[in-house]
N, C-alpha and C positions, 0 to 999 in steps of 0.2 A: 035338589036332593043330593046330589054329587059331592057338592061343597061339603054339605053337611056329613055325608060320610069321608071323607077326608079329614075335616076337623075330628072324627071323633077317632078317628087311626089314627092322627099328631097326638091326639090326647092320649090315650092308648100306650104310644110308644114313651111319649112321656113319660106318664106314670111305670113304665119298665123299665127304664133307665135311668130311674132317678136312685140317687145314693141313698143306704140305707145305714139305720144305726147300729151299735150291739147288739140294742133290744129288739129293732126289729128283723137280724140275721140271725140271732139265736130263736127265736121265734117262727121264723121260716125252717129252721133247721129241725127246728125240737129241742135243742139242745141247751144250757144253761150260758150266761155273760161267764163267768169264770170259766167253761170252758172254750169261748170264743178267743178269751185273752191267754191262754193255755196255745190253744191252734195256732193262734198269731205267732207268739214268739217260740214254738217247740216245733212246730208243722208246717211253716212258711206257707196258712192262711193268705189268701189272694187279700188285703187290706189298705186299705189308703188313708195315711195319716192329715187330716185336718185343724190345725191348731192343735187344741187337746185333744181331740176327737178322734177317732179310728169310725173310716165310714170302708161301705163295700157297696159294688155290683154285683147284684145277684145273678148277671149269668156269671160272671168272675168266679162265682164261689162255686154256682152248680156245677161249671165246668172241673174245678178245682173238687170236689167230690168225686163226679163221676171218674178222674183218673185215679183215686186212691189216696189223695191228699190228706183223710179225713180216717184212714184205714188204721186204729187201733194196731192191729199188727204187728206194725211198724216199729222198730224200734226208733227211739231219736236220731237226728242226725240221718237216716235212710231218704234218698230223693226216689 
């Protein structure tokens, strides 16, 4: 029984740290792809470029929220 909860915490952490898409960060966010790709390039979005693709970690981003990163506020250009 041991094993098997181990396996299902590897799974587990797996499934948390696996990369996610636009659609699936703007999804977790609430927020819209346009303005995903807004964040990236105006708000220096925590983002990892893949081929074409723009993939994220979501704690990357939650962290990246909970300092302000995401903070309308903000004018451009403000870190």
């Amino acid at each position: 029984m041991i094993l098997n909860h181990s396996n299902a915490q590897m799974e587990n952490s797996a499934m948390t740290d696996r990369w996610l898409s636009v659609e699936e960060i703007a999804e977790h966010l609430g927020i819209s792809k346009d303005t995903v790709y807004a964040w990236i390039s105006k708000k220096g979005m925590p983002a990892h470029r893949v081929g074409r693709f723009w993939k994220f970690q979501r704690v990357e981003v939650d962290a990246w929220v909970r300092s302000g990163g995401a903070d309308e506020s903000k004018a451009e250009g403000d870190v």
